[in-house]
MDTraj code that builds the backbone (N, CA, C; nanometers):
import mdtraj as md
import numpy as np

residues = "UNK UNK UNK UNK UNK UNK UNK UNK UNK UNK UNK UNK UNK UNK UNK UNK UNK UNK UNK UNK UNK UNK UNK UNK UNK UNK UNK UNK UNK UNK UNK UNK UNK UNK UNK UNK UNK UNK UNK UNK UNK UNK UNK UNK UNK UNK UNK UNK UNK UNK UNK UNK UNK UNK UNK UNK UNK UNK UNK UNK UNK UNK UNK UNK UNK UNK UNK UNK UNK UNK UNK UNK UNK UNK UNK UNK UNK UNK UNK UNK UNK UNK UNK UNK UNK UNK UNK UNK UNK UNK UNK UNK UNK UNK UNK UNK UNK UNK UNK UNK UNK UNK UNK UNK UNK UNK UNK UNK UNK UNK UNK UNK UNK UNK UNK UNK UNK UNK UNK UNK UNK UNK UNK UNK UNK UNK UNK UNK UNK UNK UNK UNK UNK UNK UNK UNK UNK UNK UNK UNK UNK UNK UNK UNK UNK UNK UNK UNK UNK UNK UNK UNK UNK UNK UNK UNK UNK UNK UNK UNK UNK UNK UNK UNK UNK UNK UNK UNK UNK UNK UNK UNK UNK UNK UNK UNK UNK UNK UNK UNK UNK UNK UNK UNK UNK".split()
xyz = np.array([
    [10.9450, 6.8638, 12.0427],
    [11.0450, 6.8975, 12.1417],
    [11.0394, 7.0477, 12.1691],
    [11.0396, 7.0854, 12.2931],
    [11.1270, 7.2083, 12.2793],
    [11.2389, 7.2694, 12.3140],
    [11.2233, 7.4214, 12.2670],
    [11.3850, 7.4569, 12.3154],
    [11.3541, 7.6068, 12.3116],
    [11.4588, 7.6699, 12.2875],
    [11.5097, 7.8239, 12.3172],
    [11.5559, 7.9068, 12.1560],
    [11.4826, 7.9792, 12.0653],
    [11.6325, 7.9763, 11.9799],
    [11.7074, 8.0306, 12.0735],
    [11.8450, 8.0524, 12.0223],
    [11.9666, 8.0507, 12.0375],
    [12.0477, 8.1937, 11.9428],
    [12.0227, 8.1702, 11.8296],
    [12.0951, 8.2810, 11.7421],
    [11.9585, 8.3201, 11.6091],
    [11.9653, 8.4204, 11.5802],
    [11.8930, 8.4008, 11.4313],
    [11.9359, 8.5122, 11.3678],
    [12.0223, 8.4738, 11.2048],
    [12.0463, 8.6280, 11.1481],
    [11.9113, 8.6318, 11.0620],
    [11.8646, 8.7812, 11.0830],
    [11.7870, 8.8002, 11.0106],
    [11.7818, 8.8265, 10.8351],
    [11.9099, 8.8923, 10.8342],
    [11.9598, 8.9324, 10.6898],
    [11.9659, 8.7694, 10.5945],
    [12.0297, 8.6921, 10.6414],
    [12.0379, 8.5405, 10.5872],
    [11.9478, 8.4765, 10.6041],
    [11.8409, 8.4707, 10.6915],
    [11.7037, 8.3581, 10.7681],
    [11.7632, 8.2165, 10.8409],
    [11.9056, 8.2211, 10.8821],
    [11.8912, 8.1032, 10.9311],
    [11.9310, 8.1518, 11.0238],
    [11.9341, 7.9903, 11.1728],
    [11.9886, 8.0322, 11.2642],
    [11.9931, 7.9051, 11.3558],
    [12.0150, 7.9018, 11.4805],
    [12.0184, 7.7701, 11.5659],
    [11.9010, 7.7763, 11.7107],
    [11.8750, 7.6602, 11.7101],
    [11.7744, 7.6517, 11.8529],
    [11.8679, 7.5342, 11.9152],
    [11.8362, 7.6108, 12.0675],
    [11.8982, 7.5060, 12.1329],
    [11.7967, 7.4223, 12.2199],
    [11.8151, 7.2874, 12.2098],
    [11.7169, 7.1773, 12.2318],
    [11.6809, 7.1617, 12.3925],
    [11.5508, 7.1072, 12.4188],
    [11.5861, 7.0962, 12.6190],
    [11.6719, 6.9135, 12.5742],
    [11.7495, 6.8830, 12.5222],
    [11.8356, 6.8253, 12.5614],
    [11.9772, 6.8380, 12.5535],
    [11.9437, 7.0013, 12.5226],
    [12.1167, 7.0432, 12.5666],
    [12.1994, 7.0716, 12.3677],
    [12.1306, 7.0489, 12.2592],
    [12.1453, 6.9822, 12.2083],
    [12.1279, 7.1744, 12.0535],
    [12.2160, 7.1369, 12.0170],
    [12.2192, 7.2939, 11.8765],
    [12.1296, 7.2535, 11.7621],
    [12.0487, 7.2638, 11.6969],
    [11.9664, 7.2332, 11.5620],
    [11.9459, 7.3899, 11.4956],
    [12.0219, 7.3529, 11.3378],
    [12.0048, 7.4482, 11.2477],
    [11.8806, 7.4539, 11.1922],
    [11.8368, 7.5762, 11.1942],
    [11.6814, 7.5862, 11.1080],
    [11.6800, 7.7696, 11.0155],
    [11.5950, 7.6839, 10.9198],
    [11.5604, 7.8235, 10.8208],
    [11.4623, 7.8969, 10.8448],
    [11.4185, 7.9982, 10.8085],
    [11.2994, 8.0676, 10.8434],
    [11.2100, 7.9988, 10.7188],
    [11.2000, 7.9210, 10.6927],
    [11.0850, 7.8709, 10.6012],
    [11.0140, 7.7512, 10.6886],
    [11.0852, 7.6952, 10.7867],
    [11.0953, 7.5584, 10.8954],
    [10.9570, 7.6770, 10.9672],
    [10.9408, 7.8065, 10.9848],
    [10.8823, 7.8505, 11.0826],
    [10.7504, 7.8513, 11.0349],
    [10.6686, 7.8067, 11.1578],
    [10.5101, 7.7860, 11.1030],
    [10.4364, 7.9362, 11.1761],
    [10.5072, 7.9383, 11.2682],
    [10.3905, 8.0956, 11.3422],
    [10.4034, 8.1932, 11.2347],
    [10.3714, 8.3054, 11.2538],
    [10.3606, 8.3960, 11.1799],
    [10.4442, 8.5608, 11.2700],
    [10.5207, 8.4862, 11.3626],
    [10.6059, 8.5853, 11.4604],
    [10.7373, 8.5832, 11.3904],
    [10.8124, 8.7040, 11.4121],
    [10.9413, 8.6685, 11.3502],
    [11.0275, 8.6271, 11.4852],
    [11.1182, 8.5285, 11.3972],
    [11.1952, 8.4905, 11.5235],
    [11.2943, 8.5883, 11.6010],
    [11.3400, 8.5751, 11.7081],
    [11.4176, 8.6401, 11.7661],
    [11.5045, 8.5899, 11.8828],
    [11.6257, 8.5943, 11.9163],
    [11.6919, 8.5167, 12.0436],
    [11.6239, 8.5069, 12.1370],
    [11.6183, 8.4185, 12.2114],
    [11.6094, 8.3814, 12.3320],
    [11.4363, 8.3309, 12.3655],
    [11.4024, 8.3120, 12.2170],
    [11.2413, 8.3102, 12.2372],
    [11.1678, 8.1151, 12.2759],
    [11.1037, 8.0758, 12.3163],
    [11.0544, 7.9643, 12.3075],
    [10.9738, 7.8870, 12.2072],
    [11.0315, 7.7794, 12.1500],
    [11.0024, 7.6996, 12.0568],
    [10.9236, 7.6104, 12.0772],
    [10.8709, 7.5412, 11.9710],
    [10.8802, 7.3943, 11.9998],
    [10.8150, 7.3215, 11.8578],
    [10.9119, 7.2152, 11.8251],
    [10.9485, 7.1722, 11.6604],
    [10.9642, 7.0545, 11.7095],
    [10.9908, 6.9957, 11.5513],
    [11.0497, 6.8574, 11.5684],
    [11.1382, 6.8502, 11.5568],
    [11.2409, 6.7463, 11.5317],
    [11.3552, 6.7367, 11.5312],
    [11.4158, 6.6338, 11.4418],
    [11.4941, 6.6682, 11.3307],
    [11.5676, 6.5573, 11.2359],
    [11.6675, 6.5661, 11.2192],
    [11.7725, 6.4871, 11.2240],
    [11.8938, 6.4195, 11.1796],
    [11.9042, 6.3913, 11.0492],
    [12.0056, 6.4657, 10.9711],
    [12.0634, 6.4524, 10.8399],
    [12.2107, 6.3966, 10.8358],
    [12.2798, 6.4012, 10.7615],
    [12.4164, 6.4056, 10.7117],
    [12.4698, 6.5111, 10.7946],
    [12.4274, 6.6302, 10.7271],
    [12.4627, 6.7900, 10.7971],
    [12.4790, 6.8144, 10.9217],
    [12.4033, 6.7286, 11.0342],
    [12.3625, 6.6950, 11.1433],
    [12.2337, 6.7617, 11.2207],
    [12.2213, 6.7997, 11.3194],
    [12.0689, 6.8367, 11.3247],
    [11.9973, 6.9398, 11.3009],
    [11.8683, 6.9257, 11.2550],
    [11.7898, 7.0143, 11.2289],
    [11.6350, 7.0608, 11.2504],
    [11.6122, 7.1443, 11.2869],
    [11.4808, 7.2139, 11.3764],
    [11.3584, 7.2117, 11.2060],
    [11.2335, 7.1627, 11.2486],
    [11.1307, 7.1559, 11.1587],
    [11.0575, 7.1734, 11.1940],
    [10.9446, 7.2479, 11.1534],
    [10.7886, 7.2534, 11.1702],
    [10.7699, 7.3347, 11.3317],
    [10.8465, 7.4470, 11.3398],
    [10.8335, 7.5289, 11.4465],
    [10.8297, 7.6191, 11.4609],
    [10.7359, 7.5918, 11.5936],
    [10.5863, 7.6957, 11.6464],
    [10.6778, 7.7631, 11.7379],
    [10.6758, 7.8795, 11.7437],
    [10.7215, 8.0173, 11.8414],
    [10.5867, 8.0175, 11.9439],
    [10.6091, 7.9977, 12.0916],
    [10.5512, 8.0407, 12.1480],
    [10.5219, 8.1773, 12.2815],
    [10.6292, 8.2397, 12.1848],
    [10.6083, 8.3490, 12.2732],
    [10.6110, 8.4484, 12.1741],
    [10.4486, 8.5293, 12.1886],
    [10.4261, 8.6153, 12.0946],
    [10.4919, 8.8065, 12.1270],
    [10.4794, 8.8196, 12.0302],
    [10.5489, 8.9905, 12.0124],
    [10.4180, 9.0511, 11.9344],
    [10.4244, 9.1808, 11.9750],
    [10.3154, 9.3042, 11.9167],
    [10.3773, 9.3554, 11.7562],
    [10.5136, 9.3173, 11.7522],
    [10.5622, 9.3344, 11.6209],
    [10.4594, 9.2939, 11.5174],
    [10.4270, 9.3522, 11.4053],
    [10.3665, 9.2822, 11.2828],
    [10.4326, 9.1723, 11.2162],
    [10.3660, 9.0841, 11.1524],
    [10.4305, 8.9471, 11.0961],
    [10.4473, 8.9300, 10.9702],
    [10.3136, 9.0303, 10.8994],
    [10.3099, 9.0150, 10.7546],
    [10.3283, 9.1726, 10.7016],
    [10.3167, 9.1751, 10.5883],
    [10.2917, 9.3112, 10.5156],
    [10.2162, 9.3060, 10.4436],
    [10.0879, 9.3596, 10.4048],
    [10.0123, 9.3504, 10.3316],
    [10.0230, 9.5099, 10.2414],
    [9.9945, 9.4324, 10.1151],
    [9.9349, 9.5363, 9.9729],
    [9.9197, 9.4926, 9.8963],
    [9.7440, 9.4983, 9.8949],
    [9.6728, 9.4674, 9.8070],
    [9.5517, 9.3507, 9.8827],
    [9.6079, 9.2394, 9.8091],
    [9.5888, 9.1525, 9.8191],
    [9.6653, 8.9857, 9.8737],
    [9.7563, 9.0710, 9.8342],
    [9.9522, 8.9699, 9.8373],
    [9.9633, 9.0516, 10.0137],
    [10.0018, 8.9381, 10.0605],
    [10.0145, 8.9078, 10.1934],
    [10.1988, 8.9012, 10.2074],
    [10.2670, 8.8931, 10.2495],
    [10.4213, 8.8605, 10.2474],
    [10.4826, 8.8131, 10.4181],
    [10.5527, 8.7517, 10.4338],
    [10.5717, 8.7248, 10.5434],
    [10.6946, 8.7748, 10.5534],
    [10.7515, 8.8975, 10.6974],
    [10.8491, 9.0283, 10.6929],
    [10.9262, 8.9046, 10.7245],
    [10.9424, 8.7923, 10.8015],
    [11.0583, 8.7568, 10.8116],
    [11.1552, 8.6761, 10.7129],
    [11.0642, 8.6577, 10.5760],
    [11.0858, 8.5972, 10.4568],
    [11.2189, 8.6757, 10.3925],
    [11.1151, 8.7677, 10.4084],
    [11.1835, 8.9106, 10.3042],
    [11.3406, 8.9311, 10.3085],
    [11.4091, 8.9083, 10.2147],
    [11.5612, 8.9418, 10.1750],
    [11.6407, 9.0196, 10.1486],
    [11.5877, 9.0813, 10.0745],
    [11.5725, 9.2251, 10.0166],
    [11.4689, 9.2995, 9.9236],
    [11.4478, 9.4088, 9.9156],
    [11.3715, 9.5151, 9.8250],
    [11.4105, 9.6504, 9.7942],
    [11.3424, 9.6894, 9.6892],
    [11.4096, 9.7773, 9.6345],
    [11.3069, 9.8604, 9.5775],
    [11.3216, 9.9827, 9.4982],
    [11.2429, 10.0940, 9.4166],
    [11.3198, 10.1066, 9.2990],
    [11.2226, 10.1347, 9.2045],
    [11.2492, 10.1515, 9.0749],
    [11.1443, 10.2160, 8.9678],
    [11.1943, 10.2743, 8.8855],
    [11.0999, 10.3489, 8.7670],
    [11.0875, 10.3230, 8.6618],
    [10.9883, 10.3245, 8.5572],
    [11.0323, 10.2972, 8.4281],
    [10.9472, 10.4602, 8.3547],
    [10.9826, 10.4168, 8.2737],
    [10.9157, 10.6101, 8.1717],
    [10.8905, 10.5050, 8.0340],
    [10.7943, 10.5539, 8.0265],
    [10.7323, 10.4756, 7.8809],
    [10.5954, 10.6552, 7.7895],
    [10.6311, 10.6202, 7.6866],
    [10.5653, 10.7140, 7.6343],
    [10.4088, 10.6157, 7.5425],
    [10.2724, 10.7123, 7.5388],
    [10.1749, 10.5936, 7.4926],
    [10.1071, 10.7101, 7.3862],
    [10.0525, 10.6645, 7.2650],
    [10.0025, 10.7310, 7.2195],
    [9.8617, 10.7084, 7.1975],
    [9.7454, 10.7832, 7.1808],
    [9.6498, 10.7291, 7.2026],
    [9.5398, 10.8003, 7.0755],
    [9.4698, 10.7644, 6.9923],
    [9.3754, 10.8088, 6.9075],
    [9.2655, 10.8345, 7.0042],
    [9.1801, 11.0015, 6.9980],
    [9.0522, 11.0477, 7.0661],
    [9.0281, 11.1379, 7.0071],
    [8.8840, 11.1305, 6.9567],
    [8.7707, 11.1535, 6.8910],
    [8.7985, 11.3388, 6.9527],
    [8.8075, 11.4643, 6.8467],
    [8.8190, 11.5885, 6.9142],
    [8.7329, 11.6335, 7.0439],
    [8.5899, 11.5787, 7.0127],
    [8.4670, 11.6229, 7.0618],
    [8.5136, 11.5804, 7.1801],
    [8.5929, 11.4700, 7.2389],
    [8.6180, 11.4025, 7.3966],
    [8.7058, 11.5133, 7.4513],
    [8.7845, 11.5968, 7.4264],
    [8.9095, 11.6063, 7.4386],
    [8.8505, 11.7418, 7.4864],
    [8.9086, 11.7881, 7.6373],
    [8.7991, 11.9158, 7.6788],
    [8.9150, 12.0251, 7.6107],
    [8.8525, 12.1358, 7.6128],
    [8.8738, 12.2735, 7.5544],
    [8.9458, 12.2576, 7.4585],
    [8.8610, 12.2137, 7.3161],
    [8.9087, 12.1542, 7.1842],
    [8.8774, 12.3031, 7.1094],
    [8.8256, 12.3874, 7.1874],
    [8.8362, 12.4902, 7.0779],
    [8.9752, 12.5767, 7.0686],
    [9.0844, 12.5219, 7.1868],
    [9.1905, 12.5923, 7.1694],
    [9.2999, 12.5201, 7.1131],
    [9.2417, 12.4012, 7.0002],
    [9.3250, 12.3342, 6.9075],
    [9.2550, 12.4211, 6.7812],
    [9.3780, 12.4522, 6.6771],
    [9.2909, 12.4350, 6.5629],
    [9.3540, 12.2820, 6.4807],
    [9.2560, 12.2945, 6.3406],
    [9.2477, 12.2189, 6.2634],
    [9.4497, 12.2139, 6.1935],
    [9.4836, 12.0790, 6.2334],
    [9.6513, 12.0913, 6.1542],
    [9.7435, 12.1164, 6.2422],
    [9.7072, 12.1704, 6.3947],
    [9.8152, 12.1960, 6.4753],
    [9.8580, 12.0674, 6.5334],
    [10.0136, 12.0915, 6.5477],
    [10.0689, 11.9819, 6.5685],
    [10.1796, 11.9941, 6.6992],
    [10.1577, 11.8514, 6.7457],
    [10.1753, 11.8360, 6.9386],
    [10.2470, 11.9793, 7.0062],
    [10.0999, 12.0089, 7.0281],
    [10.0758, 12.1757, 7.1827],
    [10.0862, 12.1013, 7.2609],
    [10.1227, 12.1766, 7.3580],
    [10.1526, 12.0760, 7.5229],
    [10.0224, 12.1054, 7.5881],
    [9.9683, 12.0761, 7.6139],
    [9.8367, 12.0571, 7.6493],
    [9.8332, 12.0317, 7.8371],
    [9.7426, 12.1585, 7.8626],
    [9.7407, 12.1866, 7.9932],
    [9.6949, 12.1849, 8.0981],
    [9.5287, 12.1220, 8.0607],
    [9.4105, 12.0968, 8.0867],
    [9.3922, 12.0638, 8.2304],
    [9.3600, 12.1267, 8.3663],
    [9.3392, 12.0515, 8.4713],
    [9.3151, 11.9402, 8.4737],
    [9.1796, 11.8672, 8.3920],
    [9.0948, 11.7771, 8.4002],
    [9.2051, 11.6593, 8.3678],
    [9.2740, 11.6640, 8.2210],
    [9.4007, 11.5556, 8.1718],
    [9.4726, 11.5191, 8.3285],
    [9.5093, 11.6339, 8.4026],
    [9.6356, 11.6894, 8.4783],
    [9.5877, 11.5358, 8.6010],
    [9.4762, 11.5472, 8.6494],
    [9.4337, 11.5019, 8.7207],
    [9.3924, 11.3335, 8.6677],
    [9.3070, 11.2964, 8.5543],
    [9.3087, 11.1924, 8.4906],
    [9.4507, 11.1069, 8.4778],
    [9.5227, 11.1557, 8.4454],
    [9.6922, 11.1326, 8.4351],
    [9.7741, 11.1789, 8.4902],
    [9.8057, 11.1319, 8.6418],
    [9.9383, 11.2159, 8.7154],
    [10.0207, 11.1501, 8.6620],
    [10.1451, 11.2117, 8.6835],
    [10.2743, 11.2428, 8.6440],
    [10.2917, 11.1880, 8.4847],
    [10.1942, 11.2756, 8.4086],
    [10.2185, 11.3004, 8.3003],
    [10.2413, 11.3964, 8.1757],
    [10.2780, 11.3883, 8.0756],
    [10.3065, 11.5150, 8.0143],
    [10.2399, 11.4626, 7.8797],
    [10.1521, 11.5620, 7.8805],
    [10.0456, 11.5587, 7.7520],
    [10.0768, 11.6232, 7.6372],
    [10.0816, 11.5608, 7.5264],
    [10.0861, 11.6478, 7.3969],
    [9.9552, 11.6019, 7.2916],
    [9.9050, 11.7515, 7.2414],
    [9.7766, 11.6752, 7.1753],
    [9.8483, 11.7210, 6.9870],
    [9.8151, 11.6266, 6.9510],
    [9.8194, 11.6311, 6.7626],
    [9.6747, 11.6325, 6.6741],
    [9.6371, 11.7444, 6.6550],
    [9.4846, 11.7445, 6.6198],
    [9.5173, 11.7558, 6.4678],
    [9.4480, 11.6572, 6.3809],
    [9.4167, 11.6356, 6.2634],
    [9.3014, 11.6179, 6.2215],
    [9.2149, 11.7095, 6.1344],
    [9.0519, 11.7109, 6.1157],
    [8.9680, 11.6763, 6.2598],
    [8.9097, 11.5688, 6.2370],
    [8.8097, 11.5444, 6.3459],
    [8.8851, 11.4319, 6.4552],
    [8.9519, 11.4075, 6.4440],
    [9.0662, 11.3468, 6.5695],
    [9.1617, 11.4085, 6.6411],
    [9.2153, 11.3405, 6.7434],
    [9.3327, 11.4133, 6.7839],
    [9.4375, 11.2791, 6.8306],
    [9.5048, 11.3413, 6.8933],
    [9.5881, 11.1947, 6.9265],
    [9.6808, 11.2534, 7.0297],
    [9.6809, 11.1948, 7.0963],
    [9.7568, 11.2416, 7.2585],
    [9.8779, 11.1598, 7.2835],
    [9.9987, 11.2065, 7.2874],
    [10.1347, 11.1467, 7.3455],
    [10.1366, 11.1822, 7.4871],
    [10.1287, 11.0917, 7.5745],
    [10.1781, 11.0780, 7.7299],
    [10.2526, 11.0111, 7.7604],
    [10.3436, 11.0923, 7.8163],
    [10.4187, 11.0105, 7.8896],
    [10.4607, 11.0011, 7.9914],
    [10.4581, 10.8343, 8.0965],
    [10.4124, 10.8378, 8.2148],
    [10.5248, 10.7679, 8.2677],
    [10.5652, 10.8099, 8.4142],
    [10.6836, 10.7168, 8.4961],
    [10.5926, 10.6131, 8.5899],
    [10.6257, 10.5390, 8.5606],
    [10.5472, 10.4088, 8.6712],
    [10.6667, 10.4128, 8.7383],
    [10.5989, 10.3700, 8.8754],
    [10.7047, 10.3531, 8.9879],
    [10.6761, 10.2245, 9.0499],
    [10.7690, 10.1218, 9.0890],
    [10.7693, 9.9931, 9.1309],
    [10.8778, 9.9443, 9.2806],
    [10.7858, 9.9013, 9.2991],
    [10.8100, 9.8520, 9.4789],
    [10.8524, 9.7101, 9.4277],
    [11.0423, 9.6388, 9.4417],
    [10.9803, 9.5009, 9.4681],
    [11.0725, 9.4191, 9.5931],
    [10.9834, 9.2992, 9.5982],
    [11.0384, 9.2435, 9.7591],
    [11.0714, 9.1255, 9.6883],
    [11.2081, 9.0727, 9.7492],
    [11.2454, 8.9105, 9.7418],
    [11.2733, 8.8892, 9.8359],
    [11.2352, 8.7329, 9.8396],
    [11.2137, 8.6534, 9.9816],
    [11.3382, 8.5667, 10.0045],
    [11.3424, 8.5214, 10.0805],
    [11.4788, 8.3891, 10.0865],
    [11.3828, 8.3250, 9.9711],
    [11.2998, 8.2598, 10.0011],
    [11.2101, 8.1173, 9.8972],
    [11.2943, 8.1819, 9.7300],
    [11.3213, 8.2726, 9.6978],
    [11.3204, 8.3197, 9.5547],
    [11.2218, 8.3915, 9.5132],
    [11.1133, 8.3999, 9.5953],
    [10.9831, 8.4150, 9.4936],
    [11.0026, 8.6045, 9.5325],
    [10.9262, 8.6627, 9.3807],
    [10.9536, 8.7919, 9.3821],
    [10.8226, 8.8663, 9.3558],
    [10.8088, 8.9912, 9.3996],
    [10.6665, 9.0688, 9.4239],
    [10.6804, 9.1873, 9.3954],
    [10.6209, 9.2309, 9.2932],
    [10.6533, 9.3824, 9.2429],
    [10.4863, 9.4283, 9.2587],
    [10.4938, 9.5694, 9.3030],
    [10.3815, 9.6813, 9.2912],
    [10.4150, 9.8157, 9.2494],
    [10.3294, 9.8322, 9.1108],
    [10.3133, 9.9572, 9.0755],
    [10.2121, 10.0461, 9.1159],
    [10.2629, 10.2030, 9.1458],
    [10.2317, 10.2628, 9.1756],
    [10.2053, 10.4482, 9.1582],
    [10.2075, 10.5112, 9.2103],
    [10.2545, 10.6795, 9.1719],
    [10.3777, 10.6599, 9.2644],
    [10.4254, 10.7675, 9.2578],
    [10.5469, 10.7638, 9.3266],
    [10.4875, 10.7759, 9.4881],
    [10.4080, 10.8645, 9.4826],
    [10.4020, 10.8948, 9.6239],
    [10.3216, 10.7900, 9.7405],
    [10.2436, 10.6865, 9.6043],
    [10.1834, 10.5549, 9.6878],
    [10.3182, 10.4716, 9.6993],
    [10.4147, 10.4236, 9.6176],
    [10.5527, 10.3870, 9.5886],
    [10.6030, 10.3939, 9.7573],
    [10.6378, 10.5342, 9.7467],
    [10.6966, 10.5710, 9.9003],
    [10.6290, 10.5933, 10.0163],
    [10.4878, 10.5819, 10.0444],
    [10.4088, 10.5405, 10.1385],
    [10.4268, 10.4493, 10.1578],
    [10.4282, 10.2871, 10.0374],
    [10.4489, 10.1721, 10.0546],
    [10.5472, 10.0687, 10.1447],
    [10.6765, 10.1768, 10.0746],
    [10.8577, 10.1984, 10.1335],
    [10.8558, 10.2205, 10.2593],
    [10.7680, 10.3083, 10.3103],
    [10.7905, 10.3771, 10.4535],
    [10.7056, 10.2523, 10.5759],
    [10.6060, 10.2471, 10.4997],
    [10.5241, 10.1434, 10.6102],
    [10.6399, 9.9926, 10.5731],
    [10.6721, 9.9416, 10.5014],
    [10.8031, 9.8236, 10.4801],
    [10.8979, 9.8614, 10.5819],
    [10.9490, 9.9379, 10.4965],
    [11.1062, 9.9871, 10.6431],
    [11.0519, 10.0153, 10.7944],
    [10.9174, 10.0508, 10.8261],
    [10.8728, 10.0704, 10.9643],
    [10.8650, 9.9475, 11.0357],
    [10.8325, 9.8536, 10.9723],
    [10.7483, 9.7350, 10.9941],
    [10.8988, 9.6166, 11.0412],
    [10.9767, 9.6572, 10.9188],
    [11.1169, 9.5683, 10.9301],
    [11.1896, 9.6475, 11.0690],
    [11.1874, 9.7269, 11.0924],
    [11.2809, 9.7693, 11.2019],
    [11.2072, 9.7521, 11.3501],
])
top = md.Topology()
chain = top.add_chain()
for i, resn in enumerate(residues, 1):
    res = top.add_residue(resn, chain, resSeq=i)
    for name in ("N", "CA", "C"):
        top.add_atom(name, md.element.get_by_symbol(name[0]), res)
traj = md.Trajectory(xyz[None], top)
């Protein structure tokens, strides 16, 4: 059949199409097969079922396309923007300690033998490990490095429930954020 939607909140995913027989059917954004997000006044065309609830719009194709984007991609994980419910940012700080051989560990001649965690300043670390803070503990022919690092996490929930987190640096984090919020508006 087709029809017109009629209303669609985006914040909730549901909304109503109105039928060419004159006729209101509730539908979810999961009912939607295109890959357009819906929007008033656009042209449909679904099937149509009768419940208890009373009627309802299924298996419908939007045929009138928009230049808007449909999905969001990162990575590999694909997401569909009109799914999306909410998202959010978040950090965690975790500290790691790590056993390395002195000889690895560049400008080991400005440890001596017994010194215990120098903050360690090293371009090369600086760059190997952003946003971290290095401490080296040199004992005889080892050393042992405390870092500690903030992971930063992107995550999206969908109406479906299903949830999608990406870690990142902060500043891929909020590149991520910015192309999301561009994409949603």
């Amino acid at each position: 059949m087709n029809g017109r939607i009629k209303m669609f909140n985006t914040q909730k995913g549901f909304g109503f199409i109105l039928g060419e027989d004159g006729k209101e059917r509730f539908f979810h954004i999961s009912s939607v097969k295109s890959t357009v997000i819906p929007s008033q006044g656009m042209l449909v065309v679904f099937e149509s079922i009768s419940s208890k609830k009373g009627l309802t719009a299924n298996n419908i194709f939007i045929q009138e396309e928009k230049s808007k984007p449909n999905f969001i991609n990162f990575g590999t994980t694909s997401v569909r923007l009109s799914n999306i419910k909410s998202y959010y940012v978040d950090n965690k700080t975790v500290t790691q300690m790590l056993d390395v051989p002195l000889s690895e560990l560049p400008n080991k001649e400005e440890y001596l033998w017994g010194q215990v965690m120098t903050k360690y300043s090293s371009e090369e670390y600086a760059q190997m490990y952003r946003d971290s803070d290095l401490w080296v503990d040199c004992r005889g022919t080892e050393g042992r490095i405390r870092r500690t690092i903030t992971f930063y996490y992107l995550h999206i929930v969908t109406f479906q429930k299903e949830n999608y987190s990406w870690r990142g640096t902060k500043e891929e984090i909020q590149a991520m954020l910015s192309s999301l919020e561009t994409m949603l508006n």
